[in-house]
C-alpha positions as CSV (number, residue, x, y, z in Angstrom):
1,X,91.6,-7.4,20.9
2,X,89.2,-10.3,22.6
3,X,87.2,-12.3,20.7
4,X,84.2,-13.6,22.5
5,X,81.7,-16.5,20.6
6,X,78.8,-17.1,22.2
7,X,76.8,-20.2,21.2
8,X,73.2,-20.6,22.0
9,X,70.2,-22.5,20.4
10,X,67.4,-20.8,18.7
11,X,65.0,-20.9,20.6
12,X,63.8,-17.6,21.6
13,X,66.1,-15.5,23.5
14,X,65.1,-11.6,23.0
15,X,67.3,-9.2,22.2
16,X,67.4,-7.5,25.5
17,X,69.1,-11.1,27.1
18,X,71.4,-10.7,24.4
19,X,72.4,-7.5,24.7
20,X,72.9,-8.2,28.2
21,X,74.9,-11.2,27.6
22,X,77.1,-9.1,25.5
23,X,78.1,-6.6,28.0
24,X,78.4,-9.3,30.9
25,X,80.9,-10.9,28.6
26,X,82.2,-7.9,27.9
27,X,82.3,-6.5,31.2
28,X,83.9,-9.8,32.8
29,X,86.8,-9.6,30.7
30,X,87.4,-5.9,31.4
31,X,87.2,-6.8,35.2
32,X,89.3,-10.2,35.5
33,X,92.1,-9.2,32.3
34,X,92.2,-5.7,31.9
35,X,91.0,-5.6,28.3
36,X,89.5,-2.8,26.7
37,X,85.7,-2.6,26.7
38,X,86.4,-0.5,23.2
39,X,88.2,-3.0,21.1
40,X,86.4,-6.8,22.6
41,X,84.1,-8.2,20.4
42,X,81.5,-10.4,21.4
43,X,79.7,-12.4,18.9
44,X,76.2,-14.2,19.2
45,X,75.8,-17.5,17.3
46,X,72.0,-18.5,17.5
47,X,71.8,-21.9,15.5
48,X,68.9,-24.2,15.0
49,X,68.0,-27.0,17.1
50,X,68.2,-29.4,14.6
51,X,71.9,-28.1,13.8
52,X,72.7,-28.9,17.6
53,X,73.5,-32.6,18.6
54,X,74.0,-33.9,22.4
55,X,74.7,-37.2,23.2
56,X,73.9,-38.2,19.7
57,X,70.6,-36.7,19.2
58,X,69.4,-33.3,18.1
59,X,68.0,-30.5,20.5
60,X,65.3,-30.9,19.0
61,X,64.3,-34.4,19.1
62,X,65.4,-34.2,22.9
63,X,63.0,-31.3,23.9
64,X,60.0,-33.6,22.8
C-alpha cells in the first residue's frame, strides 16, 4: 500500500488543486509502479508559514 505525503504551505490552495494533486499522485504511481489506485494513500500536509524555514528564515518573513 503507497504512502504519499504531500507538503505544502498554507497559503491558499483550494480544495479543487488539492484534490487534483491527490489523484495526479495517485495516478502517477498507478502508471510508473503498478500500484493499486484502491489501496495508495495520499496525504496533504498544509502547515503555516511561520512553521516553514528556508535558508534560515521563515516563509513568512521571506514573502515580505
Amino acid at each position: 500500500m503507497p504512502f504519499v505525503n504531500i507538503k505544502i504551505t498554507k497559503d491558499g490552495a483550494t480544495a479543487e488543486q488539492k484534490a487534483a494533486l491527490i489523484k495526479g499522485a495517485t495516478d502517477l504511481l498507478v502508471k510508473v509502479l503498478n500500484k493499486n489506485p484502491a489501496t495508495t494513500v495520499v496525504v496533504i500536509d498544509e502547515i503555516d508559514t511561520d512553521n516553514w524555514g528556508i535558508g534560515g528564515e521563515t516563509v513568512s518573513n521571506r514573502r515580505k
